[in-house]
N, C-alpha and C positions, 0 to 999 in steps of 0.2 A: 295598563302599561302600553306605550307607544315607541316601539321601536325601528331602527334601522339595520336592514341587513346589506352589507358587501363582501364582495369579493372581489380577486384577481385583481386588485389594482396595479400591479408590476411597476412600483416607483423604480426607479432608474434605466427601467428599456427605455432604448432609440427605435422607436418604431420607424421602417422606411429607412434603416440607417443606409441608405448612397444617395437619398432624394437632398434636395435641395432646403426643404422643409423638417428635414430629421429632429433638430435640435428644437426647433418648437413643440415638435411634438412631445419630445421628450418633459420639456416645460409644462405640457399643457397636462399631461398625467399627473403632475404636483397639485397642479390648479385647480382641476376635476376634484381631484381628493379633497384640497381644504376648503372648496365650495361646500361638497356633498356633507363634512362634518358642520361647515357653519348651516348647513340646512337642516340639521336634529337641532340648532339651537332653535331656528326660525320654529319651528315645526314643534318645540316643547316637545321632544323625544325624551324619551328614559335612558335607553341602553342604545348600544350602537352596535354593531357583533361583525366581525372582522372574519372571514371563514378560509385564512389563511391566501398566502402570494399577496401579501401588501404589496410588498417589494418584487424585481422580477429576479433578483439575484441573494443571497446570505448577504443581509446589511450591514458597511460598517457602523461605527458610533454614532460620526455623523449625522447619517441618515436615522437613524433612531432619535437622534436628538429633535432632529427637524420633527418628525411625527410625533414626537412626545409632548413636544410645545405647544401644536396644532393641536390636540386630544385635550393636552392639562389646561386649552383656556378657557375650557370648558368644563370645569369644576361639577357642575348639577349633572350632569352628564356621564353615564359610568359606560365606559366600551372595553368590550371583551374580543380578545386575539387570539388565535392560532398560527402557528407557522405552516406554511404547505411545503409542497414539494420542489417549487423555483425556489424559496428563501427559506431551507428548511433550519432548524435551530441545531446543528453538527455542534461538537463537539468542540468546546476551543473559539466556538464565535463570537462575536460584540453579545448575540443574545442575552448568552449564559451571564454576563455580569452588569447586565441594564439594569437601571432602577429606574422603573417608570414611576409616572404623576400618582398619586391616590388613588385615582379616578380611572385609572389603564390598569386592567386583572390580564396579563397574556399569561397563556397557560402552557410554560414552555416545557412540560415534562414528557415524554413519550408513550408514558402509560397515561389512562385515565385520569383528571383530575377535575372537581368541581368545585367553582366558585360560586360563594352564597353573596346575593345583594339581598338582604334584610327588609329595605326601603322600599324594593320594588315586589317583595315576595317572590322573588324568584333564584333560580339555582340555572348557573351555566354550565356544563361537562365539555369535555375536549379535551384532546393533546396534540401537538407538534407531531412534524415530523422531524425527526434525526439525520434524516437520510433522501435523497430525491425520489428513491423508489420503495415504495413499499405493494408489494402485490397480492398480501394478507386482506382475508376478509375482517376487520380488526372490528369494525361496527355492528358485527352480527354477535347477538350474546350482550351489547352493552344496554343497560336499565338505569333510570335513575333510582333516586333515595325514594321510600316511603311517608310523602308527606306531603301538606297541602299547597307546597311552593309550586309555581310554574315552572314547568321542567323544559330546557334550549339544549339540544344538543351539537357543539359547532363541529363541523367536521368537514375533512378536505378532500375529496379523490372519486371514481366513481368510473376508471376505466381498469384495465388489465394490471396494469403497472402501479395506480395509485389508487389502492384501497377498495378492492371493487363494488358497488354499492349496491345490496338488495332488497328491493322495495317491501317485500314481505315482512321482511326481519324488521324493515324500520317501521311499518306500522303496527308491529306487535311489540315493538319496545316501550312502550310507554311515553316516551316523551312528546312535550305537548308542542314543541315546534322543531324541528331540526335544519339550522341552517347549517347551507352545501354549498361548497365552494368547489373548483377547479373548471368545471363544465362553462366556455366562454359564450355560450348562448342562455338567455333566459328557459326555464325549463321546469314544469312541472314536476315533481315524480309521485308523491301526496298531495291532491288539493286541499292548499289551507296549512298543511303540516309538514311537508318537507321540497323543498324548493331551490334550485338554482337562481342567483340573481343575473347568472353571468358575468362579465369582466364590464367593469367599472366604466370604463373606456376600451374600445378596440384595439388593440396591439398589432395584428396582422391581416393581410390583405382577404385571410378568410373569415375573419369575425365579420361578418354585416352582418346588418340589423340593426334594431336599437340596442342601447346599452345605458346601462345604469343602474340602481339601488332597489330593492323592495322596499316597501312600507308597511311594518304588521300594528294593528291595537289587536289586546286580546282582550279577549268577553269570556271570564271564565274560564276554559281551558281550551277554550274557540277561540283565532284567530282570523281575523279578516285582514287581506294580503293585497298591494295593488304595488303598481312597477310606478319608478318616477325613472324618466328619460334624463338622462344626466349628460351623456359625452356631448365633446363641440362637436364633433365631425364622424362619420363614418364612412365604413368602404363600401362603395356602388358599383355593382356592374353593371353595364349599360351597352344595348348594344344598338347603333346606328347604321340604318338601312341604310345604301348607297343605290344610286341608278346612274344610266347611260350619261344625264346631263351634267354629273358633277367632275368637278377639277379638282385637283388638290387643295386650294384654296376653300370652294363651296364647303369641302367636307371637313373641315377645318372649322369651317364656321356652324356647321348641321354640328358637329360636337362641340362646340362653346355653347350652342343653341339648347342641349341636350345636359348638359353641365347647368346652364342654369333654373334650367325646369324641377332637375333634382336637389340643388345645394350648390354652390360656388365653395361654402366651407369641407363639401364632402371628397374622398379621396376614392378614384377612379380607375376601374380594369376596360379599357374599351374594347367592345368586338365589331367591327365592320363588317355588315353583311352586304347580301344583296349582289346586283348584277351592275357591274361598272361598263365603262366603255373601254374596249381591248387596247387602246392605246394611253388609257393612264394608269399610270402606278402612283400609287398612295403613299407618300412621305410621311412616315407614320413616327418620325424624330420629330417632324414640321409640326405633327396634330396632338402631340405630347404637350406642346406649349399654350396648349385653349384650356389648360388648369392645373390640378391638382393630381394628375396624371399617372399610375404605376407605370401602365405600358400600354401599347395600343396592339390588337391583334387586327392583319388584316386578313379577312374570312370569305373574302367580295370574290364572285366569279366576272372574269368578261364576259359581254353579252353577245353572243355569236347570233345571227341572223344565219340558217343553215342555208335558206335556200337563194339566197342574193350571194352570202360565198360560193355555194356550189357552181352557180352561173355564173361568180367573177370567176373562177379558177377549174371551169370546166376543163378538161382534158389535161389537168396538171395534177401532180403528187396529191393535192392538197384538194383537186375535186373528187380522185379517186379515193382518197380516207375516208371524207366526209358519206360518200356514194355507199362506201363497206360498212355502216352502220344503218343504211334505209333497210325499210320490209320488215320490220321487229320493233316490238318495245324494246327500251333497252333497260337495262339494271343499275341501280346506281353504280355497281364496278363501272360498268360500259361508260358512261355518262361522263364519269370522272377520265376514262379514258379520250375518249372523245373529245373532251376541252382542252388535257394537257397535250394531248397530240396536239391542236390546232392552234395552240398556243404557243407551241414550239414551231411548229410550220409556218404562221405569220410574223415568227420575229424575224429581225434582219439575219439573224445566225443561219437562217435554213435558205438554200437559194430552190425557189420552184423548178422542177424538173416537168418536160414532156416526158 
């Protein structure tokens, strides 16, 4: 059997919602998703396993319809859901009265429930959440049936608040794979047999890294497991060094420079290091505009030259500061001292005194 594992797809977040690019992105999470199912058809998968937060909110109809159509056009194809804790299946939702395709098993009840696919010889367990929070160990104690189907366990949570997962319990469970959803990083916790894929797609400026789907064949009750990279874009930090020669402009272009070494399609936290020259200030609205930009940090010191200021500004305020820090190492307090003093003393704001 050759299956596909996801999670956290969050259809309906606006990722970046005040960027310019918000609504794309928002699009581009639909697109991600009905690539990644038409690639179980490419790929002659079996099962597809959903491990809850399709959605990033409780779906209307709508939005179930859209996903229903997507899943049912795929007939040979059987995928199995959970609800998580962003779209959990509450009481009174669209969930409760969907009738999915043939082919869609979601397993909307809050206790335990398992679904048998016959064809594939296998049994899938799981339940919804009801509620955003659940802070029970609710997966310790769960076993499948006795018998020679392949035993999935789908299951969502794995912090304080959602379900909290213990690697012990799940390897003494029996079950022969256990997909895990919530965790937005890919993430071992059993090799082979219990597994984060991570979020589908990035949602926030802290998901970097890749993102995308597992791939499992099982071999008997062995599972061999590999990631496919699926999202358009991701978030990069990136931090560019600054020196004495650059102008606002240069460094403008040292980050378009730096933007496209890593991705043009990737989204961006820049940190400006390094030593500038004390008379430029970095337009860091200006260097937002070299991409796909969150925000730009500027982290640059100016470059003081001590002993050419000491001797421009001997016998003044600003040679006797510099003068109160000679004869000692100094400490990074001192240091930081040191600069914003001088930095204060050579703006226009301060007038040099004898």
């Amino acid at each position: 059997m050759k299956f596909i594992h996801m999670a956290d797809v969050h259809l309906g977040c606006e990722p970046d919602g005040r960027s310019e690019w918000a609504q794309e992105r928002r699009r581009e999470l639909w697109e991600t998703f009905r690539d990644s199912v038409a690639d179980a058809d490419r790929m002659k998968a079996d099962l597809v396993l959903i491990a809850g937060d399709l959605f990033h909110r409780t779906p209307d109809a709508e939005q179930l319809r859209e996903v229903n159509y997507l899943m049912g056009s795929y007939p040979e194809i059987c995928f199995a859901l959970i609800a998580g804790n962003h779209d959990c299946c509450s009481p009174g939702s669209a969930w409760e009265s969907f009738e999915f395709a043939p082919n869609v098993a979601f397993l909307s009840d809050h206790k335990t429930e398992c679904i048998r696919f016959p064809s594939l010889s296998c049994e899938v367990y799981g339940f919804s959440y009801d509620r955003s929070q659940i802070p029970q160990n609710r997966y310790d104690g769960l076993y499948p049936g006795k018998n020679d189907f392949f035993h999935i366990l789908l299951a969502h949570g794995g912090d304080r608040d959602h379900i909290p997962v213990n690697p012990h319990k799940l390897a003494s469970s029996g079950f022969d794979y256990i997909a895990l959803g919530h965790i937005h990083k890919p993430t071992v916790v059993l090799p082979g047999r219990a597994l984060y894929p991570g979020a589908l797609s990035p949602i926030d400026a802290g998901d970097e890294g890749p993102h995308g789907y597992l791939v499992g064949e099982t071999h008997g009750t062995q599972v061999e497991v590999h990631f496919v990279r699926k999202a358009l874009r991701e978030y990069v930090s990136a931090v560019v060094e600054a020196d004495e020669s650059d102008t606002v402009f240069s460094m403008r272009d040292r980050v378009q420079a730096a933007i496209a070494d890593r991705g043009k399609e990737n989204i961006y936290r820049i940190t400006i290091s390094g030593q500038r020259n004390p008379a430029v200030e970095f337009d860091t609205e200006l260097i937002r505009s070299a991409g796909m930009i969150l925000d730009v940090r500027d982290e640059s010191v100016p470059a003081f030259h001590l002993e050419e200021l000491k001797e421009q500004y001997r016998g003044t305020l600003t040679g006797r500061y510099i003068e109160s820090f000679e004869g000692r190492p100094l400490d990074p307090v001192e240091e930081k001292a040191l600069r914003y003093g001088l930095e204060a003393l050579l703006s226009d704001r301060v007038r040099q005194q004898v």
